[in-house]
matplotlib code that plots the C-alpha trace (Angstrom):
import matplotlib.pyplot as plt

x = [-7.1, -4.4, -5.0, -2.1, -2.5, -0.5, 2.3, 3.2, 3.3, 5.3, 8.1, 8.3, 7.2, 9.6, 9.1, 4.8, 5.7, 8.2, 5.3, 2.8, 4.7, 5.8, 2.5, 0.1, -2.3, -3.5, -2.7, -5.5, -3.5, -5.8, -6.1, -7.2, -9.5, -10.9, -9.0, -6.5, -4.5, -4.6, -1.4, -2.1, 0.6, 1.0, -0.6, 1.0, 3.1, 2.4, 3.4, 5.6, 4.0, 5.0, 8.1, 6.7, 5.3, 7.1, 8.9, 6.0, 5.6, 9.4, 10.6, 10.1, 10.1, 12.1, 12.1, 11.4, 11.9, 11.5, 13.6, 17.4, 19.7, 21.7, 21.4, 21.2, 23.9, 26.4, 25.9, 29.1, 26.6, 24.1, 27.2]
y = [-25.1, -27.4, -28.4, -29.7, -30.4, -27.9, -30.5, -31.2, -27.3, -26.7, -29.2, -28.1, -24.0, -22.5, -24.9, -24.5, -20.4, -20.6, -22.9, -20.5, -17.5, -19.5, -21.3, -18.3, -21.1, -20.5, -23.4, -24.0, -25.1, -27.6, -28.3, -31.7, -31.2, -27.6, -24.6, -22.6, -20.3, -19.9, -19.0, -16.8, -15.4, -11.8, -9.2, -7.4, -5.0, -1.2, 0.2, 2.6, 5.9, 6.4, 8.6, 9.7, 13.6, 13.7, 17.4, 18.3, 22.0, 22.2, 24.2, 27.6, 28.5, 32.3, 33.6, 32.5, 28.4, 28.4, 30.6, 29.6, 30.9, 32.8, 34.6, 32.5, 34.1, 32.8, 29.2, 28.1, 25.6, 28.5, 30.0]
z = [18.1, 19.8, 23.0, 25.8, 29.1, 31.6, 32.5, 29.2, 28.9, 31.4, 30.0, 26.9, 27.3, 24.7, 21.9, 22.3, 22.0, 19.5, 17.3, 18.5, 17.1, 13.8, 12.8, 14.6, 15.8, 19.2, 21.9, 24.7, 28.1, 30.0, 33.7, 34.6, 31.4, 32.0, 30.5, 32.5, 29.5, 26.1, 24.2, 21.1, 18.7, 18.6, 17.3, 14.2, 14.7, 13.8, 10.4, 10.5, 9.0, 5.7, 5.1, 1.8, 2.9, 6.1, 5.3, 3.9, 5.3, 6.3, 3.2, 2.5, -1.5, -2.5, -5.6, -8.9, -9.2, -13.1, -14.9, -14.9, -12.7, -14.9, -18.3, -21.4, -22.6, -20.0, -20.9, -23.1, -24.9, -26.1, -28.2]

ax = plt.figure().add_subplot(projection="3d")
ax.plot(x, y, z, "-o")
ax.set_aspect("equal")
plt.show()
């Protein structure tokens, strides 16, 4: 873990987050040599839930799903 000392910190703030954020080491912020802060990158964000089986349950089914639609003998490609 990196260690700076609390004025050098404060000078250059952004930059120690944005290296923080980029590298995800951890910075330890001193105070005339004794620890005052610790700067730690983020935590990872939530997932988001999967969207495969989200209507699951949404759909009702009726009548019969399998046989065609119409007769067999209406289809111009059966004659």
């Amino acid at each position: 873990m990196e260690s700076m000392a609390i004025s050098e910190f404060k000078a250059t703030c952004l930059a120690v987050l944005e290296r923080v954020r980029r590298t995800k080491k951890p910075v330890l912020i001193t105070r005339f040599g004794q620890p005052v802060a610790e700067v730690i990158p983020p935590s990872a964000p939530p997932r988001p839930k999967s969207w495969v089986g989200s209507m699951a349950g949404t759909a009702e089914i009726i009548g019969d799903i399998v046989s065609p639609v119409s007769q067999e003998d209406d289809w111009e490609a059966d004659r």
